[in-house]
KOLRO-551966 format. One record per residue (C-alpha): y, z, x; residue number from 1. Coordinates in pm, 1 decimal, always signed. Example, Ala and Ser with C-alpha at 12.3 -4.5 7.8 and 13.67 -1.06 7.14 Angstrom:
# residues 2
c2:-450.0 | c3:+780.0 | c1:+1230.0 | seq:1
c2:-106.0 | c3:+714.0 | c1:+1367.0 | seq:2
END
This chain:
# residues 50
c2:+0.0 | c3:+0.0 | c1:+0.0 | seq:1
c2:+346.4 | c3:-55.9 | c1:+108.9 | seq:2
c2:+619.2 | c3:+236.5 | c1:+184.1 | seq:3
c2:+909.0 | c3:+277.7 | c1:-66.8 | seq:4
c2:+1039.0 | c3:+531.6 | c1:+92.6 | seq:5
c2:+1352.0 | c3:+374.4 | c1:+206.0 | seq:6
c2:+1603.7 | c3:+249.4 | c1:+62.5 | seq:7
c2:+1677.7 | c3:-73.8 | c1:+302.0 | seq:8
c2:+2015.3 | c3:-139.2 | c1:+60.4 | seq:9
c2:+2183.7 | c3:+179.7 | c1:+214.7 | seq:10
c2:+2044.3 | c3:+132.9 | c1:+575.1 | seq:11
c2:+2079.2 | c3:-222.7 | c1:+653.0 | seq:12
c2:+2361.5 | c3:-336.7 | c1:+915.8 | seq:13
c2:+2674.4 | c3:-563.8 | c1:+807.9 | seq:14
c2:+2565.5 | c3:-426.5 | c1:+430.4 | seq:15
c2:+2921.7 | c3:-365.4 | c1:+220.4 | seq:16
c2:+2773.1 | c3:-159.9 | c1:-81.1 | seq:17
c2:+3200.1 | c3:-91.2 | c1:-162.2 | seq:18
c2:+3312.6 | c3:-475.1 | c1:-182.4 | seq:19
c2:+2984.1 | c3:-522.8 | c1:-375.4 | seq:20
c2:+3022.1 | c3:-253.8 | c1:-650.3 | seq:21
c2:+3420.4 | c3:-397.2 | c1:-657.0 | seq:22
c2:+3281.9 | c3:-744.3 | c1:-757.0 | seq:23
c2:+3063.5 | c3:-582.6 | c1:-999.9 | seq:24
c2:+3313.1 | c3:-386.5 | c1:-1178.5 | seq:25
c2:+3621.8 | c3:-688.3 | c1:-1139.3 | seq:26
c2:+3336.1 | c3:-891.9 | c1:-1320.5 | seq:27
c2:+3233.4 | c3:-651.3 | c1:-1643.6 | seq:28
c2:+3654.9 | c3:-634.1 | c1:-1638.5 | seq:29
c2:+3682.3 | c3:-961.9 | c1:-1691.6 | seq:30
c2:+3400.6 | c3:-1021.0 | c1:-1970.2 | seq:31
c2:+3573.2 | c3:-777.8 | c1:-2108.5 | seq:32
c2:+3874.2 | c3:-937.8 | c1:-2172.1 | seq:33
c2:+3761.8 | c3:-1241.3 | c1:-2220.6 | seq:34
c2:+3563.7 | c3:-1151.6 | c1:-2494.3 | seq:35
c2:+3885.6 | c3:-936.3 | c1:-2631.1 | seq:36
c2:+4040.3 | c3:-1276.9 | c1:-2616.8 | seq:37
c2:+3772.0 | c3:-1499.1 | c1:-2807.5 | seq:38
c2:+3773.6 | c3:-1215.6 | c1:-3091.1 | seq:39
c2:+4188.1 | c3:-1224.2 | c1:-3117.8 | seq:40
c2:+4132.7 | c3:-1643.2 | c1:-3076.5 | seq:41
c2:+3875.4 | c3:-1607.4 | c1:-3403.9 | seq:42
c2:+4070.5 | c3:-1363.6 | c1:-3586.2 | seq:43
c2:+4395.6 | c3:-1636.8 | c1:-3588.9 | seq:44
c2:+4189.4 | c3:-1924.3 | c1:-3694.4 | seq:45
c2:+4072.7 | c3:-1670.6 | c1:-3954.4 | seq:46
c2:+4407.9 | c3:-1588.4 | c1:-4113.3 | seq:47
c2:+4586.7 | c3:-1928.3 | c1:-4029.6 | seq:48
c2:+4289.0 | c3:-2161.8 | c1:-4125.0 | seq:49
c2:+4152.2 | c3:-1997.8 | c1:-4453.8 | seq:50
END
């Protein structure tokens, strides 16, 4: 069987775990609001098409 005991993410060399959780969260941010857009973009063509 192989050893799991490490975890090679946190002990690898050149590895920027900050810049990578950064992307993550700039990412979910911007889902975010672009979904808050698409619902506001729905919500007009709800009220000024009907």
């Amino acid at each position: 069987m192989a050893d799991h005991g490490d975890l090679q993410y946190a002990t690898a060399t050149g590895n920027d775990y900050a810049a990578h959780e950064q992307t993550y969260r700039s990412f979910v941010n911007l889902v975010k609001v672009g979904i808050g857009t698409v619902v506001v973009i729905v919500i007009l063509m709800a009220y000024f098409l009907v």
